[in-house]
C-alpha positions in Angstrom: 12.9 29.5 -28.5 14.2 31.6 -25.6 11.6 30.2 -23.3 12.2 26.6 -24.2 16.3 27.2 -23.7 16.0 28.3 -20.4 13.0 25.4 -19.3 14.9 22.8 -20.8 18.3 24.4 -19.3 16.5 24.1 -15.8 15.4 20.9 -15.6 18.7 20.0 -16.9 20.6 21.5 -14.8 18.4 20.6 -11.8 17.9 16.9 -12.5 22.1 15.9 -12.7 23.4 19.1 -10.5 20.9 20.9 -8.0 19.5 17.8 -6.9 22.7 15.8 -6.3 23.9 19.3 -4.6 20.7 19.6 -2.4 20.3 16.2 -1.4 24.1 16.1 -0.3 23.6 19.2 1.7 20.2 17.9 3.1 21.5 14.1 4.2 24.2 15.9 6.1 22.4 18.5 8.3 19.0 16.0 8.4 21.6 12.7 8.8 18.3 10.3 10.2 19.6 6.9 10.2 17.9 4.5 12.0 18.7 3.3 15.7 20.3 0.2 15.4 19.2 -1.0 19.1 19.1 -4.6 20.2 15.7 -6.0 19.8 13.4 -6.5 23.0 14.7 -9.6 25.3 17.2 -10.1 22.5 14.7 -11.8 20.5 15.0 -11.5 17.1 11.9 -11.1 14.9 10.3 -13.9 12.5 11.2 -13.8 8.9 10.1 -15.0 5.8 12.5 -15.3 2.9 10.7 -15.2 -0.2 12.9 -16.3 -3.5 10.3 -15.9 -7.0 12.1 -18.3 -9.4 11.7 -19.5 -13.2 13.8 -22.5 -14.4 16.4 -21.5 -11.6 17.0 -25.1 -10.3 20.6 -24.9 -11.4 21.5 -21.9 -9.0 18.6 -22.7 -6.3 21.0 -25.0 -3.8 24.1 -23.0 -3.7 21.7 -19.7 -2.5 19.8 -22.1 -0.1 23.1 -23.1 1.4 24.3 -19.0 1.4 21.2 -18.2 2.9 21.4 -20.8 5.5 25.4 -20.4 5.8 23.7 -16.5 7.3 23.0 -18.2 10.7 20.5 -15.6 11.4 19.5 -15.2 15.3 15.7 -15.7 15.2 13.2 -17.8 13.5 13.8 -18.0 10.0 12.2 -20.0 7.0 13.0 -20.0 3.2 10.4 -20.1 0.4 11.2 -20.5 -3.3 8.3 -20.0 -5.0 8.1 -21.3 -8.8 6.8 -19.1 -11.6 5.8 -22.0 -13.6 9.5 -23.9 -14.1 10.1 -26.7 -15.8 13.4 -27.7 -14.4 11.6 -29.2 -11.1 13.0 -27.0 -8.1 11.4 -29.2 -5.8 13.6 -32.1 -6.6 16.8 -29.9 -6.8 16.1 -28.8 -3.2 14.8 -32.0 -1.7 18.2 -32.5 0.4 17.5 -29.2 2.7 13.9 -31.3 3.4 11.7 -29.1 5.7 14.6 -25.8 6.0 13.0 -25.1 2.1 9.0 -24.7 1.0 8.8 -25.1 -2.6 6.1 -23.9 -4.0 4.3 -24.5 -7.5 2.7 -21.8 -9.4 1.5 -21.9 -13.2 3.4 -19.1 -14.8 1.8 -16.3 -14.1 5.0 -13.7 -13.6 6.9 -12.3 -10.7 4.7 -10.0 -9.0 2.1 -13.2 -8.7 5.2 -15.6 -7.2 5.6 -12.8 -5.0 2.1 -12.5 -3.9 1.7 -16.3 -3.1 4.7 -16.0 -1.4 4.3 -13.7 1.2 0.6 -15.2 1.4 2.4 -18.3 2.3 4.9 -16.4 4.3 4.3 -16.9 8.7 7.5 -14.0 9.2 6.9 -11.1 10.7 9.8 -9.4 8.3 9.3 -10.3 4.8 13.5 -10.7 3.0 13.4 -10.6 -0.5 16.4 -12.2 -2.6 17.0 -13.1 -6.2 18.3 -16.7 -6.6 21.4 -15.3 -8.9 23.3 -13.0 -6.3 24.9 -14.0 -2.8 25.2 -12.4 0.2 28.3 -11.3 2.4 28.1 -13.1 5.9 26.0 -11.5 8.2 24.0 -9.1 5.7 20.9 -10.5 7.0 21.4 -9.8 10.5 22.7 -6.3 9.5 19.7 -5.7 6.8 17.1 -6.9 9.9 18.6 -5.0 12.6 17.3 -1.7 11.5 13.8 -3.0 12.3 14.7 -2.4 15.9 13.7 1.0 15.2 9.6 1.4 15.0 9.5 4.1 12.4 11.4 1.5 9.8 8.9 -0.3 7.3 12.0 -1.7 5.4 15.5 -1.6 4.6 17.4 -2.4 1.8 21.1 -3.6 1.3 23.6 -2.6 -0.8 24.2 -4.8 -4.3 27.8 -4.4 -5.0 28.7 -5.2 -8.5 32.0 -7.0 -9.9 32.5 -4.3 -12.5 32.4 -1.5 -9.9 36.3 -0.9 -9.0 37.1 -1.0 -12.6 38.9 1.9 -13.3 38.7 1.2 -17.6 37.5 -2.2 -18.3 37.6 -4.7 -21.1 34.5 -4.4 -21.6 32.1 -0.8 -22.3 29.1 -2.1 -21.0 30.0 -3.3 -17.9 32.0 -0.7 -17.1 29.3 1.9 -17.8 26.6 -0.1 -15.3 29.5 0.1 -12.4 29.7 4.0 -13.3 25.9 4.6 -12.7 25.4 2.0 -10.3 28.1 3.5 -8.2 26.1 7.3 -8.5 22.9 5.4 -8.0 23.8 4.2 -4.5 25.2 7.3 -3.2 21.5 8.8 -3.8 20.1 6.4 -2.3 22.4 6.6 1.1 21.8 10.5 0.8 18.0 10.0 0.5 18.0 7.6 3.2 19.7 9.5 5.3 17.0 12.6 4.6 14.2 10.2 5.6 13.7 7.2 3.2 15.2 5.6 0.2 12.5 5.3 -3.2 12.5 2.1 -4.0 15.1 -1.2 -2.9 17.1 -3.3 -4.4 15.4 -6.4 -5.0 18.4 -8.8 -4.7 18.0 -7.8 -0.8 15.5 -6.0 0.9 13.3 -6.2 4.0 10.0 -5.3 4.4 7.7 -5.2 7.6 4.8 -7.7 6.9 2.6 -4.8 8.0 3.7 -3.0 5.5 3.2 -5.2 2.5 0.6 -4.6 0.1 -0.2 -7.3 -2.9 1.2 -6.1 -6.1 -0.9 -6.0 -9.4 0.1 -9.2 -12.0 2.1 -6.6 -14.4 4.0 -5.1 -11.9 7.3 -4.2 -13.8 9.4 -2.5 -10.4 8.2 -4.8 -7.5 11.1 -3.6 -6.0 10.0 0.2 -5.8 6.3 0.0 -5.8 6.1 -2.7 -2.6 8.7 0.2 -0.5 6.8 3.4 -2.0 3.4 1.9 -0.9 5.1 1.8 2.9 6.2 4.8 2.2 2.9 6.5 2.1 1.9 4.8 4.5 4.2 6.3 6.9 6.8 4.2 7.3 10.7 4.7 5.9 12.6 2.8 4.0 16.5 2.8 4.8 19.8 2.2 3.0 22.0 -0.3 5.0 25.0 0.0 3.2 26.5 -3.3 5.6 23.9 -5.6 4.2 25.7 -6.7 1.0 24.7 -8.9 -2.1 27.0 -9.6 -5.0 26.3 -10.3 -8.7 28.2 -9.7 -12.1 27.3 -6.7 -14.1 26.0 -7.6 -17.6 28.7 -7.6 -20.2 25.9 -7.5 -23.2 24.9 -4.3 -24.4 21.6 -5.4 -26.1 20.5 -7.2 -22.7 21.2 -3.8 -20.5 19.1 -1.6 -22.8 16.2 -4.5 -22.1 17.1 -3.7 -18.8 17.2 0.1 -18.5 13.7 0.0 -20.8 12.2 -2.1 -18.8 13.6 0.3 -15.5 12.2 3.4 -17.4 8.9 2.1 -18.0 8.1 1.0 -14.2 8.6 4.6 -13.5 6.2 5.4 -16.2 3.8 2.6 -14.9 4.2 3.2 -10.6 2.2 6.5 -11.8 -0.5 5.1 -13.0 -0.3 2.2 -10.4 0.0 4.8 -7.1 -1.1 8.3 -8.7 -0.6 9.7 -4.8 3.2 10.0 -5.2 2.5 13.3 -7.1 0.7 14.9 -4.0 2.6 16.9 -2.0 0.9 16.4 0.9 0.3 12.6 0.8 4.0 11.5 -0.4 6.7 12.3 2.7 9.1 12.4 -0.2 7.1 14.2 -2.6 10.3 16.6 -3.3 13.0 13.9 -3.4 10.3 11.8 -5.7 9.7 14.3 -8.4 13.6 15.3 -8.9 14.7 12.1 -9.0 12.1 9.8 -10.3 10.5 12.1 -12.7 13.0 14.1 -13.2 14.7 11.2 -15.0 11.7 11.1 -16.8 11.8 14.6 -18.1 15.2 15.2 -18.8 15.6 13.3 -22.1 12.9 15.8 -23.2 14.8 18.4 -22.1 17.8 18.1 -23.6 15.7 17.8 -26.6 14.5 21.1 -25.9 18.0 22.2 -25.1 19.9 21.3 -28.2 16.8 22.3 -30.8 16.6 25.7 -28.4 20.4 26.3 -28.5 20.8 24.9 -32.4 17.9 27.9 -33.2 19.5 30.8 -31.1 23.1 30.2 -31.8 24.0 32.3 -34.7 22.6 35.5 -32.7 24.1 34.4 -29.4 27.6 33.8 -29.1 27.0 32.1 -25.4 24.3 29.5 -27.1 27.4 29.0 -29.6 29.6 27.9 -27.1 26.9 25.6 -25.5 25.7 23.6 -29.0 29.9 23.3 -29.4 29.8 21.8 -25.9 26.9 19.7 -26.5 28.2 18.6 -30.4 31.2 17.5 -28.3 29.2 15.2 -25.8 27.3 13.5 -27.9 30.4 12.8 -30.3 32.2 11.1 -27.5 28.8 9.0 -26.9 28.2 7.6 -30.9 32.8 7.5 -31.2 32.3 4.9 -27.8 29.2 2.9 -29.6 30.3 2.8 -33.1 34.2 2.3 -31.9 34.6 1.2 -28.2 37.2 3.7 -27.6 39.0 2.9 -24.2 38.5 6.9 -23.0 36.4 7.3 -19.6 34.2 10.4 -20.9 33.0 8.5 -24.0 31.7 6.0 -21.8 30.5 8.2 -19.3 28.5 10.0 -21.9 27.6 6.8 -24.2 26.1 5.9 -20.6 24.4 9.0 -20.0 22.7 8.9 -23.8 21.8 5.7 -23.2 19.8 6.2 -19.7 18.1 9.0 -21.3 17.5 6.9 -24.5 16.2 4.2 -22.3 13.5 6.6 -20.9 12.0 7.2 -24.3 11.8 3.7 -25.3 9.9 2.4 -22.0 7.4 4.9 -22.3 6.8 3.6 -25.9 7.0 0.6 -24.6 4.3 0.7 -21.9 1.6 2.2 -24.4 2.4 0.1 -27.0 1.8 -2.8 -23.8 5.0 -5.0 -24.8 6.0 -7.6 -22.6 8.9 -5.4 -21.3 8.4 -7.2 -17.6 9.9 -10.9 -18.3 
């Protein structure tokens, strides 16, 4: 039980404090962000944006008309591709005539609308967006600009989140998402700043048509296996934190475990998808890959480990004592905020934390059990 305290107590302690530590450290002696130069002649590149949609016609002409409303410098064409709707996009976005290519796909799934969209596509940058968020003005001339710099493959914005300036919110869930979403961008910033990012956001990213690689039908994480594939390719992906999208943070607790599952269980699935990110020598971000990525995969087994460990050694060890207390304590604040919503910022924080961890197990029971955890 000794040896499984102290594994379990390393990757632990590794996973949510030595690599937040190391990578802060790292991103501020390596700081690489990219030149942001002015393209050649002034001549802003070609791009493509690529919007896969299901029954969206609702949403589909106020994001035309923000996407437009960008005024971006260079060529630019939109293309919504349908995933099989039966609301009839087409129609909804027949008054922005030739600006918008609709186009008409049995339902096949996202990574297929993406596929046919970028086949489609005559941009030399491929942009990415949802048809739910918006974007600030001028986040696509700020998200393209980094492609002035040869050594970018991609770039992706930042999604900022109604929830996250909420000090204590109304409402748990939302206020928990803003909490980790807020953590979640400062390691991507950090990482980008080391060399590339791990994935994108897929509300807004950019992707070098060069660079693009056709994703398998159940693709669960487009969004990190399309950037990871550039990745090993050579090519970085970068954080531009001036690129902005907004969207509202889920306020349904039952709808952001779907969502953390489904999160979970891409990272399960990219392994067996691109089974080179584990060598060392073939992924440039091998180290930043495995603490973050699988490390968020191991830790809810090790604090398994940590708790049966430290519940075994405790009545010999007045240290492990302290530590099952500690832990006794955590996870009381987690099931007091789930059972009774209590209004106190470290029940939510660890309700939050439980429920990442718990999220992790379920997608990997998911995945083998082959549930349709991608729609």
């Amino acid at each position: 039980m000794i040896v499984l305290f102290w594994m379990s107590a390393v990757v632990v302690a590794y996973v949510y404090v030595g690599y937040p530590c190391l990578i802060a450290v790292w991103a501020r002696l390596a700081d690489r962000r990219p030149i942001r130069a002015t393209f050649a002649d002034g001549h802003w590149p070609a791009i493509s944006i690529v919007i896969a949609a299901r029954d969206e016609a609702a949403r589909l002409p106020a994001r035309v008309r923000n996407l437009l409303d960008q005024r971006y410098q260079g060529p630019c064409e939109i293309l919504v591709v349908s995933d099989g709707s039966t609301d009839d996009p087409a129609s909804a976005l027949a008054e922005f005539g030739a600006r918008v290519r609709v186009l008409e796909l049995p339902p096949g799934g996202k990574p297929l609308a993406l596929n046919a969209g970028v086949a489609a596509a005559t941009g030399e940058i491929l942009v990415f967006a949802d048809a739910r968020q918006r974007y600030a003005p001028g986040a696509l001339v700020d998200l393209v600009s980094n492609f002035a710099d040869p050594g970018v493959g991609g770039a992706t914005g930042e999604l900022v989140l109604d929830c996250e300036q909420q000090v204590v919110s109304d409402n748990p869930v939302a206020e928990s998402i803003g909490i980790y979403w807020l953590y979640e961008k400062w390691l991507r910033r950090s990482e980008s700043r080391v060399w590339s990012t791990l994935g994108a956001t897929g509300a807004i990213y950019a992707l070098r048509r060069t660079c693009w690689t056709p994703l398998p039908a159940r693709t669960l994480l487009d969004d990190v296996l399309a950037p990871m594939r550039a990745v090993l390719n050579g090519c970085r992906i970068v954080f531009e934190e001036r690129a902005v999208a907004y969207d509202r943070a889920s306020t349904d607790a039952a709808a952001e475990s779907r969502r953390k599952t489904r999160t979970l269980a891409g990272n399960y699935q990219i392994l067996l998808q691109e089974p080179r990110l584990l060598i060392p020598f073939v992924n440039p971000v091998w180290l930043q890959y495995v603490s973050h990525k699988i490390g968020r995969l191991l830790a809810p087994w090790a604090l398994v480990g940590l708790f049966v460990s430290t519940l075994a050694i405790a009545p010999g060890h007045p240290l492990a004592a302290v530590l099952l207390a500690l832990q006794g304590v955590f996870y009381g604040l987690a099931i007091s905020e789930a059972l009774f919503h209590a209004r106190e910022r470290l029940a939510r924080i660890a309700y939050m934390f439980v429920m990442m961890n718990l999220s992790a197990v379920t997608g990997l029971a998911a995945l083998r059990r082959g549930r349709e955890v991608w729609r």
